[in-house]
C-alpha positions as CSV (number, residue, x, y, z in Angstrom):
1,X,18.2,23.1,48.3
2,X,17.4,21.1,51.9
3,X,16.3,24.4,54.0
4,X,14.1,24.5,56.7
5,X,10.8,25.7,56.4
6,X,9.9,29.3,57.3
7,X,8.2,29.6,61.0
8,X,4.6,30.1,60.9
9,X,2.8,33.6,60.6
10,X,-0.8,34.4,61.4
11,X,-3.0,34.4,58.1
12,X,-3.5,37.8,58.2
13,X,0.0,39.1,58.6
14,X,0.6,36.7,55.2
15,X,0.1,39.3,52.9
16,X,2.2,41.9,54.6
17,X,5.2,39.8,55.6
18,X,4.6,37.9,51.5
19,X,5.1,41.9,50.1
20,X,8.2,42.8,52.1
21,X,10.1,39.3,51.0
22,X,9.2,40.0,47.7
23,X,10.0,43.9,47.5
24,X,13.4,42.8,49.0
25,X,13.7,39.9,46.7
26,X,13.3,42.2,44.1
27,X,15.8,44.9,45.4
28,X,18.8,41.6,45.0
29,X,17.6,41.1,41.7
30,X,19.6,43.8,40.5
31,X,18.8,42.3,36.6
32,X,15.5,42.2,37.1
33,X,15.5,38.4,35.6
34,X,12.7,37.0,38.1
35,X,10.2,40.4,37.9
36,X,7.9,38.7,35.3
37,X,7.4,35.3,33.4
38,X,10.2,34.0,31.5
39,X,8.6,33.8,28.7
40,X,7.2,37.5,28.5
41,X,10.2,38.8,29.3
42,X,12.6,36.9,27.6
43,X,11.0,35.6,24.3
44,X,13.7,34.8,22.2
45,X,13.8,31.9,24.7
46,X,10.0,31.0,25.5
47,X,10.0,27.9,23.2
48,X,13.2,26.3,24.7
49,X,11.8,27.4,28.4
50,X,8.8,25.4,27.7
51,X,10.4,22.6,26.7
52,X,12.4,22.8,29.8
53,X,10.7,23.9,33.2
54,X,7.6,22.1,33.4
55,X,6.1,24.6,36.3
56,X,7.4,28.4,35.7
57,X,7.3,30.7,38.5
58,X,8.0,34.2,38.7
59,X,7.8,37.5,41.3
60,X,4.8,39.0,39.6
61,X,2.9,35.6,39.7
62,X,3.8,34.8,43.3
63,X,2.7,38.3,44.2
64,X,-0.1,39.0,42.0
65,X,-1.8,35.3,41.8
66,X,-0.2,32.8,44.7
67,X,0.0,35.3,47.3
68,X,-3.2,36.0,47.9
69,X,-4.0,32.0,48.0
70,X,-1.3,30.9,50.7
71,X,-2.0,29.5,53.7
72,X,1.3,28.9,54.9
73,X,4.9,31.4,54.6
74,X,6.6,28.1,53.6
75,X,3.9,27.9,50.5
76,X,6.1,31.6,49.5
77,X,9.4,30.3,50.2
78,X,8.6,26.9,47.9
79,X,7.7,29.3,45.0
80,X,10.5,31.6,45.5
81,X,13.1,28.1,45.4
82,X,10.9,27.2,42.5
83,X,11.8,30.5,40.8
84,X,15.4,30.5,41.5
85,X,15.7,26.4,41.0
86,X,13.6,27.2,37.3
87,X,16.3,29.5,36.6
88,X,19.1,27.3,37.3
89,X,17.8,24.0,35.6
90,X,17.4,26.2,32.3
91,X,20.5,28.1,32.0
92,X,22.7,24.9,33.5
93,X,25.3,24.5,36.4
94,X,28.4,26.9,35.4
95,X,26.4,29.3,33.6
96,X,26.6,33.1,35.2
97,X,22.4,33.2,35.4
98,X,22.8,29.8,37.6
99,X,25.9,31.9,40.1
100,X,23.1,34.8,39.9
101,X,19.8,33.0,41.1
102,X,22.4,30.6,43.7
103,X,23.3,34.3,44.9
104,X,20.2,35.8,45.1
């Protein structure tokens, strides 16, 4: 999607404001499909996944490993569209997993 980039916080208020977007991210995500990597969560599908999304991205990942690297809020919201736009791609327009991550 076209959004507009989130406003600028300080560096050190990253990490804080990065938690609470993800915690509430994680509160919508009622089926807890974005918590960890596809394929560790879901590996029935790994092999298909991989053939598909070319860049996986999950909450764990973005909290755990990208988090702590950002510079920028908007470098958060890229990887949270990234996890939601991975999700979509996959499961295909019309599917109820593309409705969820659209409605999330």
């Amino acid at each position: 999607p076209d959004l507009a980039k989130w406003p600028p916080v300080s560096r050190r208020k990253i990490s804080r404001v990065g938690k609470t977007v993800i915690q509430k991210v994680r509160e919508l995500d009622s089926w807890n499909m974005f918590t960890a990597p596809v394929c560790e969560a879901f590996p029935e599908v790994a092999d298909d996944y991989k053939a598909i999304v070319t860049e996986p991205m999950d909450l764990r990942t973005i909290e755990e490993e990208r988090l702590p690297t950002y510079g920028l809020m908007a470098e958060l919201q890229e990887d949270l569209i990234l996890t939601f736009k991975n999700c979509c791609v996959f499961n295909g327009e019309g599917s109820e997993y593309y409705g969820y991550a659209v409605e999330i």
